[in-house]
N, C-alpha and C positions, 0 to 999 in steps of 0.2 A: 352286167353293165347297165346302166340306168341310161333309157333312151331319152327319158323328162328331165329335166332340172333348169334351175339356173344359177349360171353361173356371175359370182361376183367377186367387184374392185374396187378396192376403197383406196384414196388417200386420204392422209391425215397430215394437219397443222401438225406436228411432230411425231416422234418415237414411242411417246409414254400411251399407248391406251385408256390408260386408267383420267390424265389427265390433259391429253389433247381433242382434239375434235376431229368429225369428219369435214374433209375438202372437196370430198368432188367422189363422186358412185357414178360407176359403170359396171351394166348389168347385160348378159346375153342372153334369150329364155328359149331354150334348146327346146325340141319336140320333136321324136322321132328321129332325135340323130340332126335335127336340120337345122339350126337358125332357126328362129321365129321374127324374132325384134330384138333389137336394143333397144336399152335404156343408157341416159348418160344424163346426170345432174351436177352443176357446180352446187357449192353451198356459199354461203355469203359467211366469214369467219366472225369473229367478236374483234379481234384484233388484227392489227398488221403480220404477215407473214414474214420467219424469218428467213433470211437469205439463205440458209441449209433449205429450209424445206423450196426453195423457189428452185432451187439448181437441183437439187431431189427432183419433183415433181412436174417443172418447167410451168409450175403456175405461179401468175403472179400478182400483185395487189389489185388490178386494174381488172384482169379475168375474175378474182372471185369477186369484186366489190360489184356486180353484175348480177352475184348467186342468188339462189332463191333460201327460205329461209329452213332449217334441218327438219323440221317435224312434218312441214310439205313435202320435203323431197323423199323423207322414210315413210310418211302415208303412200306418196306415187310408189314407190320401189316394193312396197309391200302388194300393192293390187296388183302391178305389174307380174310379181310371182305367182301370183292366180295358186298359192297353195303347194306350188311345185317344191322338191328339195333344193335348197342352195348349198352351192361348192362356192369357197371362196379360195 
């Protein structure tokens, strides 16, 4: 059983992978079994959210329009993993 890692949570502006974005990472970076830190970033979308993904997610125009922008918040969420394995 892996005592390192971190564990991650993504939503997504929709269903499709291939063709939606990420909305908001949250990341836990275990050590020794323990908690370390959190991580938690909104992101700021291209478009309006649709009303599925609001009541999905309980996010809304007003929360991500606040976000920071995707390439910031996957440079933080990458040093934040300090190298560790991620579980998602």
């Amino acid at each position: 059983m892996l005592e390192n890692y971190v564990a991650v949570d993504l939503e997504m502006t929709g269903l499709n992978a291939r063709r939606d974005s990420i909305l908001e990472i949250g990341a836990v970076r275990v050590k020794n079994k323990e908690v370390e830190e959190v991580y938690e970033a909104m992101i700021r979308p291209q478009g309006k959210l649709s009303q599925e993904v609001t009541q999905l997610t309980g996010i809304t125009d007003e929360m991500a329009a606040g976000g920071m922008d995707t390439r910031k918040a996957v440079t933080e969420l990458v040093e934040f993993c300090e190298g560790l394995p991620l579980l998602g």
